[in-house]
C-alpha positions, 0 to 999 in steps of 0.5 A: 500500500504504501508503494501505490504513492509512487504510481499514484502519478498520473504524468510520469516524469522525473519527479514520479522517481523520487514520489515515496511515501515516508514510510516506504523510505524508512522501510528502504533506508532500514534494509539497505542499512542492514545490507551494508552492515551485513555483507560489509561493502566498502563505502565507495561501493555503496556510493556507487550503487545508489548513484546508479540506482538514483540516476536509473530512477531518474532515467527510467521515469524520465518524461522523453522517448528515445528514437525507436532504433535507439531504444529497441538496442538500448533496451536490449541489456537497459530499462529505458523510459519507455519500457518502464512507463509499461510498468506504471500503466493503469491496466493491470497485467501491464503494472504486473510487468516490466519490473526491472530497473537497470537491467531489462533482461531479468523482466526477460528471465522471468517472463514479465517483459512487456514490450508495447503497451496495449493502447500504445506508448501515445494513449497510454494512462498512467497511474491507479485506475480507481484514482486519476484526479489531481488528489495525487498532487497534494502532500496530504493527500500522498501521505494519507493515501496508503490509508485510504480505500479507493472511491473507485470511480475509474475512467472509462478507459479504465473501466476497459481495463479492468473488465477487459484486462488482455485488450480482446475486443468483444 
């Protein structure tokens, strides 16, 4: 629940990559402190690796797309933005996808690469089906929102999704 605070966005851009409830940053902060103090790296390590993870959140919710021969071989080893805005689709099966963050082969691993959206890059939404208003953008509202039981009102091409989840026209 607390993690719907971070796709509750509805324009994804850079700034969905920093969007976390506080609590889930504690959480985040409390693991990766137990990693440290258990496998012992050397700090420069650990400096590394959250600068790479830090600029492939950047990078992958970026607000741009990459021309589509650059991106189908950038994708092929990395996440690019197009991939993972896949990822924060309000359909379901489409969210259930595309987990990776740096590295776009284990999605290919595990079987949940999803390589086009099904209504396209274009006329894709994004964000939580039962919650595309501008609640999001408030701070109380984001740190309440784990709480909170959706209104379920969704959009109509929400609705589509949810009773429709493969795209399959009747």
């Amino acid at each position: 629940r607390l993690h719907r605070v971070h796709h509750s966005d509805v324009e994804m851009d850079a700034t969905t990559a920093v969007r976390f409830h506080p609590l889930e940053i504690i959480f985040s902060i409390f693991v990766k402190s137990s990693a440290v103090l258990l496998l012992g790296p050397a700090a420069a390590a650990v400096v590394i690796f959250e600068a790479l993870v830090n600029g492939s959140a950047l990078f992958n919710h970026a607000n741009f797309n990459l021309p589509r021969p650059l991106d189908a071989v950038v994708r092929a080893l990395f996440v690019t933005p197009d991939m993972h805005r896949v990822h924060h689709s309000v359909h379901r099966h489409e969210t259930d996808s595309n987990y990776g963050f740096f590295l776009s082969i284990w999605d290919r691993i595990f079987g949940t690469y999803i390589a086009q959206p099904r209504d396209g890059h274009d006329e894709m939404e994004i964000g939580l089906a039962e919650w595309q208003d501008d609640g999001p953008t408030r701070l109380t509202w984001a740190l309440s929102f784990p709480f909170r039981n959706p209104p379920f009102t969704p959009s109509e091409k929400s609705k589509a999704a949810m009773t429709n989840p493969q795209g399959n026209d009747q």
